[in-house]
N, C-alpha and C positions, 0 to 999 in steps of 0.2 A: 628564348621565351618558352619555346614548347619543351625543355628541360624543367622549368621552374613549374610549368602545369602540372608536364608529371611527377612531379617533386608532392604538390600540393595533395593530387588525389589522392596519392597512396596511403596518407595518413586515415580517409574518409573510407578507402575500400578496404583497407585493412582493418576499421572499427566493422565496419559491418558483415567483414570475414568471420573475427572474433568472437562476434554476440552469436552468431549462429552455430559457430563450435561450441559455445560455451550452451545454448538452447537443444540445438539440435541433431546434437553425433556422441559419443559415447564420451568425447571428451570432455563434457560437461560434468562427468562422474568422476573423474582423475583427481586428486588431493589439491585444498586450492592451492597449496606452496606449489607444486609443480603447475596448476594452471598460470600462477603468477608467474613463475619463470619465463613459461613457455611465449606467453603475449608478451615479456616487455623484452626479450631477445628479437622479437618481431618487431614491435616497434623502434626497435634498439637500431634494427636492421635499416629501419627507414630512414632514422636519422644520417645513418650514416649514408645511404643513397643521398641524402638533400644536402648531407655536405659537399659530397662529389660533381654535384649538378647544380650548385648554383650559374646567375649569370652575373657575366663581368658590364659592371654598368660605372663608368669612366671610374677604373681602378677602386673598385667598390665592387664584390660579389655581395648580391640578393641571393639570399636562399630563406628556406621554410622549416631550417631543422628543427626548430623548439618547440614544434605543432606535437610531434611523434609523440614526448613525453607526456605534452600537457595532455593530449586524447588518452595512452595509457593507462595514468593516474587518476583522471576525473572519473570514464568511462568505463575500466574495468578493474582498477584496486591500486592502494598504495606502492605494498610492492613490485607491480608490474611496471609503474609510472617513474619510482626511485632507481630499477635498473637499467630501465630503456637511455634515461638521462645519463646514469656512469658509460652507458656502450658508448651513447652518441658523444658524451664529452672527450673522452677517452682516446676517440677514432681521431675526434678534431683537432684535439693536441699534438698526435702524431703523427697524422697521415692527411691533415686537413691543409688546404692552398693558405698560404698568406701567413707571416707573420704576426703583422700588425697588430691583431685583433687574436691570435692566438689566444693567448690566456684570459681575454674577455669573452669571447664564444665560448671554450669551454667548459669554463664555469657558471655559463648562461644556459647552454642546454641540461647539465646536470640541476643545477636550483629550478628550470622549470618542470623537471622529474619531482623534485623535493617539494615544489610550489604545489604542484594536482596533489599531490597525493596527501599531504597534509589540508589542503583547502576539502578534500574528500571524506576525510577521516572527521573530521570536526565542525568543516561547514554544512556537511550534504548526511551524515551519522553514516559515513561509508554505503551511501550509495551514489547511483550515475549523475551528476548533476544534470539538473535542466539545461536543456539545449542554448536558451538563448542565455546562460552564464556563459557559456564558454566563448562569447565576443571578446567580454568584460574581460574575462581569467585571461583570454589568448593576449590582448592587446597591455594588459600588463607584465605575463610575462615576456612581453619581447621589449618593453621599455627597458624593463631591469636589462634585458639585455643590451640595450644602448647606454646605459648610465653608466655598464660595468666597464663598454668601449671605453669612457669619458675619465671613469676613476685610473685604470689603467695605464692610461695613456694622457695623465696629468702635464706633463712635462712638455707634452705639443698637445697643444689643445688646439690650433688651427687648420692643426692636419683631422685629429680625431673628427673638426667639427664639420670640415669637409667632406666626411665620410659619412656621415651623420645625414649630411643637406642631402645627399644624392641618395641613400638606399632606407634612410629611417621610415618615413612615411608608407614606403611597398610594406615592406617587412613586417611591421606592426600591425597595417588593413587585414592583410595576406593572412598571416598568424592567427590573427582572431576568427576569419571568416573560417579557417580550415577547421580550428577546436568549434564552433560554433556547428558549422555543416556533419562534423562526424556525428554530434551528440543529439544533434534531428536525425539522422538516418537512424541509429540504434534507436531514439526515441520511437523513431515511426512503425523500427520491427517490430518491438517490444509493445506496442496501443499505450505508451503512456501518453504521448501528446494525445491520440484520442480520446482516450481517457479524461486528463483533464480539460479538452476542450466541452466533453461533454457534460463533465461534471458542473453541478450550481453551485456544489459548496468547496471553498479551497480551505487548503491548510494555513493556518492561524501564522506559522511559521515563512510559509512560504509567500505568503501576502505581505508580510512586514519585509522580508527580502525584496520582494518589488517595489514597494514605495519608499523605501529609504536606499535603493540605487536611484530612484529617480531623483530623490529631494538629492545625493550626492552629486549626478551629475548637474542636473540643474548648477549647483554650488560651484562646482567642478567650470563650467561654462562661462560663469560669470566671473570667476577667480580670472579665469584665461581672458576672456575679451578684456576686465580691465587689465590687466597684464600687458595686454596690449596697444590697447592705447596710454595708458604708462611709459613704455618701454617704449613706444612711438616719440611720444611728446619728449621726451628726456633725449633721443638719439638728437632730434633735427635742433633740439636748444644745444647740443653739443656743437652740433655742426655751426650752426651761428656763431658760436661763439669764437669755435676755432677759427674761424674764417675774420672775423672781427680782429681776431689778435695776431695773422697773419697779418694784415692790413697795418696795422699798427706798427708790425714790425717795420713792413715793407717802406713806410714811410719815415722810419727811425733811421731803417738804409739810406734813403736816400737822404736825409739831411747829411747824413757823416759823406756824402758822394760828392769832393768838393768842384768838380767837374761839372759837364754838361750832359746831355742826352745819351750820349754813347758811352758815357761812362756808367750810367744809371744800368742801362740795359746791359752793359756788361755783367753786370749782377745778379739780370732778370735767370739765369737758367738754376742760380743756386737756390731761386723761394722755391717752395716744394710747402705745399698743404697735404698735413696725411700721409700717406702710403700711394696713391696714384694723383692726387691732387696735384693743383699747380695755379700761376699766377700769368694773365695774360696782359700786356701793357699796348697802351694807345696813344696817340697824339689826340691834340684837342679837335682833330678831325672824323678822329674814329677808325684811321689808318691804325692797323696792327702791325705791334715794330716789333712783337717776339714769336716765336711757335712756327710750325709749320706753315701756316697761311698769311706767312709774315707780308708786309706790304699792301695787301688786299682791304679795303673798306670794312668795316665789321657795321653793317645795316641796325637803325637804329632799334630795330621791329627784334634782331638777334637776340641783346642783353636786355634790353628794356621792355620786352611783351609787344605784343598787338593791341592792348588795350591804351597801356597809358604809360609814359615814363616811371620806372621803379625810381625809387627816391636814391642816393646814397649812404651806402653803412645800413642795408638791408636787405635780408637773405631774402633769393626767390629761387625758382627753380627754367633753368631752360637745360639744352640739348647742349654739350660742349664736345665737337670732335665726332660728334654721332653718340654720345652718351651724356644720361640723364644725372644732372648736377644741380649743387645746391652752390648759389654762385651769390655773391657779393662785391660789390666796388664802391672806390673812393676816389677821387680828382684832388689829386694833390700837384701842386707845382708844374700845371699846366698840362701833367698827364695823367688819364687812365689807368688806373690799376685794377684788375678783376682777378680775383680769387673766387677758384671752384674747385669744387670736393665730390666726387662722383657721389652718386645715393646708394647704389651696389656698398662702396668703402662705409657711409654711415651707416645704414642700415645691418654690416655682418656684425656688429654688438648687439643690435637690439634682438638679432634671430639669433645670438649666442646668448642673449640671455631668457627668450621667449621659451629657447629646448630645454635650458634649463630650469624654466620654474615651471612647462609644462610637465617636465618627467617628472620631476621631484611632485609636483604637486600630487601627479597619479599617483604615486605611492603612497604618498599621505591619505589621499581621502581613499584608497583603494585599505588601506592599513585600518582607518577613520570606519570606513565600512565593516570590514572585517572584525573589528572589536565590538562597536553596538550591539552590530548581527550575534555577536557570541555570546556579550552582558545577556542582552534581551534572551536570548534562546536557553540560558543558563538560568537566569533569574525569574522568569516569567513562562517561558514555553516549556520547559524542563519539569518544572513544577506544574503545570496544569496536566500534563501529560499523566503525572504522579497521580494527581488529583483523578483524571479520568479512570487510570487504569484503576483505583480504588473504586470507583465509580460502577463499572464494569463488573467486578467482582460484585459489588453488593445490587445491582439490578440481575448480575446472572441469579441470584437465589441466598450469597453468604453474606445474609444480614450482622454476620460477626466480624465480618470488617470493619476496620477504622482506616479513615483519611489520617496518616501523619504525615503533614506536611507544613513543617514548624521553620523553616529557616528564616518566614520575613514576618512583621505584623498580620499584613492583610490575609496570606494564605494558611497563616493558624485561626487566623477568625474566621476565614471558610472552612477549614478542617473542623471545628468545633461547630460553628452552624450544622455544616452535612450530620457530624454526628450525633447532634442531637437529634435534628429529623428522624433520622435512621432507628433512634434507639424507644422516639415515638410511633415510630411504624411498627417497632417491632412487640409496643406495648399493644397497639390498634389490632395486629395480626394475632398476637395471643388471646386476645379478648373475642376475636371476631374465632378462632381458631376454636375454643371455648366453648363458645357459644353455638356454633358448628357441629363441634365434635358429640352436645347434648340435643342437637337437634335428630343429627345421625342417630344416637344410639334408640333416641326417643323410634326415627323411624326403623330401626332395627327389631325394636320389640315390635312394632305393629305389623312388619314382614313375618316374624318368628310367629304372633299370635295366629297370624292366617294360614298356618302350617299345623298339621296335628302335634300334638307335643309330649301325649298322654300315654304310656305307651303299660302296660297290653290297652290300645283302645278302648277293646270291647272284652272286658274280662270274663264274657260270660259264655263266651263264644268259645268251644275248646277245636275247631275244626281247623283254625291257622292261628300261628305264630305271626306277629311281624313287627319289625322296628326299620323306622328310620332317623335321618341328619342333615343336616346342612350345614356346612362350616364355608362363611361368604371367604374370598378374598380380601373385601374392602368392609366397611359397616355393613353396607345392605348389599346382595346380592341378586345375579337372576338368573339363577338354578332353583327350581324348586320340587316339589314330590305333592302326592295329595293321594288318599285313599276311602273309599264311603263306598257303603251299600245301594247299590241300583237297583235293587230289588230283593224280593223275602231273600234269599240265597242268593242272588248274582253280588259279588263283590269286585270293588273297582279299583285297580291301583295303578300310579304311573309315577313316571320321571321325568324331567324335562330339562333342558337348556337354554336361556335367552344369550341373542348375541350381545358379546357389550357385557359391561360390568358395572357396577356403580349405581348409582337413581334411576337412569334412563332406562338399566336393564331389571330395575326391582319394578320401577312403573308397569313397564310391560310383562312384564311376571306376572302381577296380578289380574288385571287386564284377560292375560292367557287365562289361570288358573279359575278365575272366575267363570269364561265362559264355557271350556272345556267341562267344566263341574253340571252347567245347568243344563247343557247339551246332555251329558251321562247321565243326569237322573231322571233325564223327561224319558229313559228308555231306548234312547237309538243305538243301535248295532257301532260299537266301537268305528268302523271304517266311515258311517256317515257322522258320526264326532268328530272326527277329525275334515272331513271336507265342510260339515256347516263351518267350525270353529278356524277353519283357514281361508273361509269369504269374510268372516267378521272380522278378521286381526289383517287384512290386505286393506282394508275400507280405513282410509286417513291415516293409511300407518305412513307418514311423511319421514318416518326417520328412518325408515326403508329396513328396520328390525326382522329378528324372524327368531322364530323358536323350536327346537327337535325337541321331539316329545316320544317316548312308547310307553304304551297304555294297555292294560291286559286285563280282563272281568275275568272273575272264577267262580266256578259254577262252586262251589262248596261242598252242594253232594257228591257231583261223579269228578272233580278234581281236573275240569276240564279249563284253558285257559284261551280265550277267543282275544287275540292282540292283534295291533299296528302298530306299525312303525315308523315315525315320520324324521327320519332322517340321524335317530340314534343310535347310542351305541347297542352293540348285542349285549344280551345280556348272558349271563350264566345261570348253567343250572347245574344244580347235585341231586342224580334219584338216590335215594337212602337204601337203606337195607331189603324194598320190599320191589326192587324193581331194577332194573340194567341198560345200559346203555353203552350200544357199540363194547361192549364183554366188560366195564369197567363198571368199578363199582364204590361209592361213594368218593368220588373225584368232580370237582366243577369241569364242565365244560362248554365253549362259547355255543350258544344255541344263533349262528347264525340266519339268516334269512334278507330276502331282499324289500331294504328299506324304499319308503316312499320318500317323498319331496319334503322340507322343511313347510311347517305351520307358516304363513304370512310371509312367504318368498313368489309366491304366484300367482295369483287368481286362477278359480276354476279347477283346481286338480282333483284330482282322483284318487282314491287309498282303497287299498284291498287288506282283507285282515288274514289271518292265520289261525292252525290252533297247536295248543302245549298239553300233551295229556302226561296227566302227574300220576303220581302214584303216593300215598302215603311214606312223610317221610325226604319226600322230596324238596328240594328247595330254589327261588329262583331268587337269585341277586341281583339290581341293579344298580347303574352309575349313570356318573357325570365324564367327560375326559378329564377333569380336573386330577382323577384318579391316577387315570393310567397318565397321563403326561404331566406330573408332578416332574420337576426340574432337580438336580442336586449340584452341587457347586462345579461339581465336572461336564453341567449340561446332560448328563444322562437321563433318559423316560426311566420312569419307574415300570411304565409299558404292561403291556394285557398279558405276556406270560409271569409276568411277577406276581402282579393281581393272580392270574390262575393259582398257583401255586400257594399264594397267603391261605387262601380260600380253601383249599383241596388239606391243607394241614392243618386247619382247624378242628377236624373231627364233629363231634357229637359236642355243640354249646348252641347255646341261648341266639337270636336273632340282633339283639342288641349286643351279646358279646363277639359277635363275628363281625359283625360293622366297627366294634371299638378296634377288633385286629387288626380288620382292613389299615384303620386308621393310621393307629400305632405302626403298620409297619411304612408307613408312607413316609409319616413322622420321621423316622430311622431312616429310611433312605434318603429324603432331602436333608436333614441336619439343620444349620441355619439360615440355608436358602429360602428368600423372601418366598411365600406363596402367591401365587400369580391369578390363578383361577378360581371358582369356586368348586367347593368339594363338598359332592351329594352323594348321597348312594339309600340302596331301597332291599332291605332284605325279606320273604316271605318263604313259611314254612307251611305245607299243608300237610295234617295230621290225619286228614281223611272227615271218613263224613260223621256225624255222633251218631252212635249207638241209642237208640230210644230204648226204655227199660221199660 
């Protein structure tokens, strides 16, 4: 027995060897053809151990080989499960104990390689089956392996069926429990049984696999119990019957006996009922004149029961010799005659015919199964799956999908339902899409209106040049610029960035630009503009926004520029012809300095300003990063020495045409890469102060 254990395990410990080779060692990366090989050599391996180690149980070996294949092919691939089955059959034709059954095991452990791995391929779409199919799968393919003892071995069917009585029942329990236990343990490595015990919702598929094995077996169960009482009822009217016509005989004998008593009984050894049956004669005392216990009184309580006299010429059942019989008698010509038929002798047809309409019937409803499951799964689950995956595709965003799924009535009238929904949505989105698109542009002009637009501003003004732009990413953006005199001569100009893009950062844009504005003209020193206007934009800013800004006032006459900087970019500058910097001479370069904190990321901060002395001639650019981190289809920055450089090769042109350059060359470098960001930028020229005539 403790061979047949370990016969049994190996099949369980070597699935859960395999899933973790297969999870977690390198050899999960190996080609699956060689991962197939390699498992069902392994499994191949086991079969052949369980043939070598069954046990002998009264000239009958139990063994477990057929588990090796079915685990294989269920739980790690067809072809792992088809080769395991050719080693083990292979091994057992020519190196395997026993004749008899030779050629029916062989071909039992190979077809249940054949069995997983097509039940794999089609029932399960080549994955692991569920754990508790493999009761189901195990316990059929080990039937097939007794039917094939049975076909085989046609020719004695008394011997096949006695082989049958003694080892079918292990083997088939055994089998099943082994394919059932490997495919819980891989299950349990794997979380799918967690999995789905956690889960609320199952698969449409795998719910119909569960209630149509049950209504099967249900079917299955009831097919058998009446079977049995069938094949009950039919045995013991047989035996009556035989026994009846025994009796008949026996009395046919003795008329032709033309003799007396001792001539009758001379005859008594040649009746024979059946196969171990026989005929017991009495006097009308009850004295026993034939058998073993010849002479001895036969008590009336023996034949006749403890209750009441049996009648004669009617079967009942007592103990004959120490064994349980279906026994009948008749009183003919002054004696006794009792005819019994052991129940062992009547009952081995009804258990030869019980195995056989239990096997055969598992195969049918197992086959019975196996087709519905495939219609339904083909006809029904196959096509909703269709349906989903279309489904899928047009909730991910591609409203130009179509449901085709034309094979039966019902799933073209869902296919046509879906699609016209679909092709009403895609009217409702265009229309809504529309209507959208003229709201945007609507609030695109009311962003663009609150931006200067006019550009020389102030034409009358010959002391500075300047032009600016904003090109959003989206309709509205929130980058913006603003410029206005703060006094007789102070002028005021800045740039900014909101975070965010879209409404939420055009909202806040204005929001900024409005207050920064009212702050600069009421006269405050750039630095405390920036701390009033970063207590006001922190107060209910719930979307937790924030905005860089630098802002510079210029004195007009002495060309002086008092700025801060709250968290932007540097800006450039070029002194012209009438002034040098660091020995160079009309070339941008980054006017770094150390910036303050972001507008509406604090409360309470602090800003300190700076100054820029210009010289006629000179000029200061500013941006957005939308500039310098322009993307191109290689993900390259367009980057702040490129910007240097656009700027520095511009020469001697207009404020507006040096912002177009900027542009243009950004243009060029991104190509048809999307624009991401938005792109500002702020160019100013001081010409000096006017000459009064």
């Amino acid at each position: 027995m403790e061979k047949l254990i370990l016969s049994a395990l190996i099949p369980v410990v070597l699935s859960a060897g395999c899933y973790l080779l297969n999870k977690k060692t390198p050899f999960g990366n190996k080609p699956y053809w060689m991962r197939q090989a390699a498992i069902g050599v392994l499994f191949g391996l086991s079969a052949m151990f369980a043939t070598d180690h069954g046990v002998d149980i009264g000239n009958a070996i139990v063994n477990v080989r057929d588990a090796s294949p079915l685990c294989a092919g269920l739980l790690f691939g067809g072809p792992a499960g088809i080769l395991s089955g050719l080693i083990g059959g292979f091994y057992r034709y020519f190196f395997g104990p026993g004749d008899y059954t030779r050629v029916a095991c062989s071909l039992a452990v190979i077809l249940c390689g054949v069995l997983g791995a097509t039940l794999r391929w089609i029932m399960f779409d080549n994955k692991r089956s569920p754990w508790i199919y493999g009761l189901g799968i195990g316990i059929v393919g080990e039937i097939l392996h007794m039917l094939l003892i049975l076909l085989t071995n046609i020719d004695n069917l008394q011997t096949a069926f006695a082989f049958l009585d003694r080892c079918s029942v292990i083997m088939i329990v055994a089998v099943g429990l082994i394919v059932m236990a490997a495919g819980a343990v891989t299950g349990l490595m794997s979380g799918e049984i967690q999995k789905e015990h956690r889960s609320k919702q199952k698969e449409l598929s795998l719910s119909f696999q569960f209630w149509l094995l049950v209504c099967v077996l249900i079917a299955f169960l009831v097919t058998c119990l009446l079977s049995f009482r069938v094949q009950s009822g039919i045995a013991v009217r047989e035996a009556e019957e035989n026994l009846r016509l025994n009796l008949e005989d026996i009395c046919k004998d003795v008329d032709e006996v033309a003799g007396g008593v001792e001539e009758v009984l001379g005859y008594a050894p040649s009746w024979r009922v059946g196969k171990n049956g026989g005929v017991i004669v009495c006097d009308d005392q009850l004295v026993i004149l034939t058998g073993p216990e010849q002479g001895e009184r036969l008590a009336e309580t023996d034949i006749f029961g403890d209750r009441q006299k049996q009648d004669a010429d009617t079967c009942f059942e007592i103990e004959v010799y120490g064994t349980p019989s279906y026994c009948m008698y008749t009183k003919y010509k002054g004696l006794y005659y009792i005819a019994y038929l052991p129940m062992s002798e009547v009952m081995y047809y009804r258990k030869i015919s019980l195995y056989m309409t239990v096997f055969t019937e598992v195969l049918i409803f197992a086959s019975l199964f196996f087709l519905i499951y495939l219609l339904t799964k083909r006809l029904v689950v196959d096509n909703l799956r269709k349906v989903n995956h279309s489904l899928a595709e047009i909730t991910g965003g591609n409203l130009e999908e179509k449901v085709q799924v034309r094979d039966y009535r019902e799933f073209a009238s869902l296919s046509d339902d879906i699609n016209s929904t679909v092709s009403a949505l895609k009217g409702y989105i265009a229309e809504a899409a529309a209507r959208i698109d003229k709201e945007l542009e609507f609030a695109r002009t009311i962003q663009h209106s609150m931006l200067p637009s006019i550009f020389p501003p102030y034409p009358e003004r010959k002391e500075f040049e300047i032009f600016a732009q904003m090109d959003a990413a989206k309709e509205v953006g929130g980058d913006f610029y603003d410029f206005y005199f703060v006094g007789e001569n102070r002028f005021g100009f800045l740039i900014a960035d909101v975070s965010g893009k879209g409404i939420p950062a055009a909202m806040f844009m204005m929001t900024a630009k409005t207050t920064i504005k009212n702050l600069a003209e009421s006269g405050m020193p750039v630095e405390q503009v920036f701390e009033c206007a970063n207590q006001r934009l922190c107060e209910n800013n719930e979307a937790d926004m924030f905005v860089t800004v630098w802002m510079g006032i210029l004195d007009i006459k002495t060309g002086t520029v008092t700025f801060a900087n709250a968290g932007h970019n540097p800006p450039l500058i070029r002194h012209g012809c009438h002034g040098e910097k660091d020995g160079k001479r009309g070339e941008f370069e980054y006017f770094r300095s150390r910036p303050g904190f972001v507008l509406a990321g604090m409360e309470d901060m602090s800003y300190k300003s700076g100054t820029i002395q210009l010289t006629p001639g000179d000029v200061i650019y500013l941006y957005t990063d939308g500039v310098t981190e322009a993307i191109n289809r290689k993900e390259e920055l367009f980057g702040e020495d490129r910007l240097r450089e656009v700027l520095s090769s511009a020469g001697e042109i207009s404020m507006q045409n040096l912002c177009g350059r900027v542009r243009h060359a950004v243009d060029n470098f991104v190509g048809d890469a999307p624009q991401f960001d938005d792109m500002t930028m702020l160019a100013l020229k001081w010409n000096g102060a006017e000459e009064k005539s």
